[in-house]
C-alpha positions, 0 to 999 in steps of 0.5 A: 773307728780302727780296729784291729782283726787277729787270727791266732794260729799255733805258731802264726798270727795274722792280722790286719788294722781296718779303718771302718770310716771307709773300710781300707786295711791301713796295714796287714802282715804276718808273725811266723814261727812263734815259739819256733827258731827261724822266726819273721815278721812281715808288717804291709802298711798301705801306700808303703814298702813291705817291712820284714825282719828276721826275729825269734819270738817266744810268745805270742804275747812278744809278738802281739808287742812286735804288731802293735810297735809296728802299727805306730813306728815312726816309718812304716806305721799307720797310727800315731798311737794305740789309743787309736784302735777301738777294739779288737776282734778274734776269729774263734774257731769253734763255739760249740752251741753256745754262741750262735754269733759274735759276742764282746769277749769277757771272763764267762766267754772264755770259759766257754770257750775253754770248754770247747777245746775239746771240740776245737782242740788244734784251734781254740786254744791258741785263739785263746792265746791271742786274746789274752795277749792282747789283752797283756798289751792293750789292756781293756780294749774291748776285744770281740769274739766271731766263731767259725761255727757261728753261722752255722747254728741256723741249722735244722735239728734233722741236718746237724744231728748223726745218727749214733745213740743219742746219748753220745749227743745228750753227753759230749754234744756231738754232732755236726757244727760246720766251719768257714762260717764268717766266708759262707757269711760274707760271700752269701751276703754279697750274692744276695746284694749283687742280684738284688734278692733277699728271697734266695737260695745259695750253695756256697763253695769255699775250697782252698787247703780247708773246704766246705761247702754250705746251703744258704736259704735267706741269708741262714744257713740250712746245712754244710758239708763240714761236720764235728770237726774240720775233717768232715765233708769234700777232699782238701789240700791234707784232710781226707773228707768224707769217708766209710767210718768202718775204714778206720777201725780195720786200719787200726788193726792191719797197720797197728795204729793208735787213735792219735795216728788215725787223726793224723792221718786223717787231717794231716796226711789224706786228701790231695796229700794223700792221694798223690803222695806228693803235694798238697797244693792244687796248683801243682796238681793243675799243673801235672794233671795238664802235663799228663799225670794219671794220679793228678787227673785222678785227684781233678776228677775226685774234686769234681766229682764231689762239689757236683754231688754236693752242690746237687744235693744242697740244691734238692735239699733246699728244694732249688737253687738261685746261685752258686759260689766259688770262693777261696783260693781254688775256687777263685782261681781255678776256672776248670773246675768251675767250667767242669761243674757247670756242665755237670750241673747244666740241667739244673739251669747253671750255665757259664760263659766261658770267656767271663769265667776265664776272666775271672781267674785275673782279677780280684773282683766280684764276677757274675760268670753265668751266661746270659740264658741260665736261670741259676747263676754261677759267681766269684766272690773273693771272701774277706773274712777280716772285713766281716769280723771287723763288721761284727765288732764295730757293730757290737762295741759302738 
């Protein structure tokens, strides 16, 4: 069975095409600047050349037609036809309490999540987008739904509820969801496999330009660091995380601005963005922070800081800890902070060996970077979302 994975985002698709025979991506790419000038589309095929073209786009309808051509083009296409793919599936940002997993996507499912577009509103509508441009194209394929919030409605009420009047909880359901679900998923699955233990308590890490972090008791999770929305939670690439909800009102009225301006401020223009006042990519913040830059260094310590407090937190939460999990782009690449919060946490029995965890940064595989004396380990798991929406949707269409 073929199916294909999308995750639509306001401008952007991304896609790939899995033969669950095997699990091998017969193709992957990218459609950018959708409704934008200065569209392109970038199609990889397996065992071939990359395809790119320059193209305007005005839908996203128009470019779910330019990946379904591009998957059965005479030269860079993987299937003779369409009838080939079996299903599809979405990732959806935010399913509210409504969906504690995967679902097969009919009328009422998206009703529903056209109701939590107000919890999701820069996600679930352009997830909605791509389901029914699919669904424009390919007809009744089966198309699947599997939430970012999904893992997560696991949670004990005493960890996802805030401590406001609970009419505000009762009326508007606020409280705190989570996200990343599908990689805390994936990777708290693979842990378990690689140490051979289903009875397992987990802090799982995933810090790219969005992170979160997630307590796992027996493969479910028990808590996480992002909150109603993706704001919540460890400093990121331009959000700010957590941070003393009275510093919002007093900027509203010293800097005069608008609820509007706060949210932006919060998602688009805080975190390593806004503290160094320059970028928001880690690997620059490497980089200077190596040469001597004092705000880097800053930014280095704050993040170290907080995935320590984090992690720690989780690990008495769950009255223990077996294992720790980096993944994501900084937390498969980056060994420092791996090296720094190991220290850190080094009474709680991490301990890494430093060689394994330079290693790690070099490959794409699964690395066991605990040293050999630590009772608690410390592993990188590259995530593969794709594969684990994938996973869903075969199990719920055969």
């Amino acid at each position: 069975m073929k199916i294909l994975v999308i995750n639509a985002g306001s401008s952007s698709i991304k896609y790939q095409l899995i033969d669950m025979e095997n699990e091998l991506v017969l193709a992957k790419g990218l459609c950018d600047r959708i409704g934008i000038a200065g569209g392109n589309f970038k199609h990889q095929p397996h065992g071939k050349d990359v395809y790119k073209v320059e193209v305007q786009m005005a839908n996203h309808a128009e470019a779910i037609r330019l990946v379904t051509d591009a998957l059965v083009h005479p030269e860079h296409g993987v299937i003779k036809s369409m009838d080939e793919i079996s299903a599809v599936g979405h990732r959806v940002l935010h399913g509210g309490e409504k969906f504690s997993g995967s679902v097969i996507i009919n009328d009422d499912v998206i009703a529903a999540i056209e109701e939590c577009c107000e919890l999701g509103p820069l996600h679930n509508p352009h997830n909605l987008t791509g389901i029914r441009a699919c669904e424009e194209i390919m007809g009744d394929v089966p198309q699947v739904a599997v939430f970012d919030t999904g893992f997560h409605q696991t949670m004990p009420d005493y960890a996802y509820m805030y401590a406001l009047p609970y009419e505000y909880y009762e009326k508007y359901k606020i409280r705190r969801y989570g996200f990343h679900g599908t990689s805390h998923r994936y990777v708290s699955q693979r842990a378990a496999a690689m140490l051979g233990k289903e009875d397992i308590k987990i802090v799982t890490c995933h810090l790219g330009n969005g992170s979160s972090i997630s307590a796992v008791v027996n493969g479910k999770c028990y808590d996480t660091t992002m909150g109603l929305t993706p704001a919540e939670g460890i400093m990121m690439g331009t959000r700010a995380g957590s941070i003393d909800p009275a510093i919002l009102p007093l900027l509203m009225e010293k800097e005069n601005m608008s609820p509007k301006d706060i949210d932006t401020m919060i998602n688009k223009k805080s975190g390593i963005l806004g503290v160094s006042q320059v970028t928001s990519d880690n690997r620059d913040i490497e980089e200077g922070a190596r040469n001597g830059n004092k705000r880097y260094q800053l930014i280095e310590n704050m993040l170290c800081h907080q995935l320590t407090k984090y992690i720690g937190g989780f690990a008495a939460a769950m009255g223990g800890v077996d294992a720790v999990i980096f993944t994501g782009g900084i937390g498969e690449n980056n060994p420092q902070y791996r090296s720094r919060v190991a220290e850190k946490l080094a009474f709680l029995g991490v301990k890494i060996d430093e060689e394994l965890n330079q290693k790690a940064k070099r490959t794409s595989d699964e690395n066991d970077i605990s040293a050999a004396d630590a009772t608690v380990k410390m592993l990188v798991i590259p995530t593969n979302e794709e594969l684990m929406i994938a996973r869903d949707t075969l199990e719920l269409v055969k």
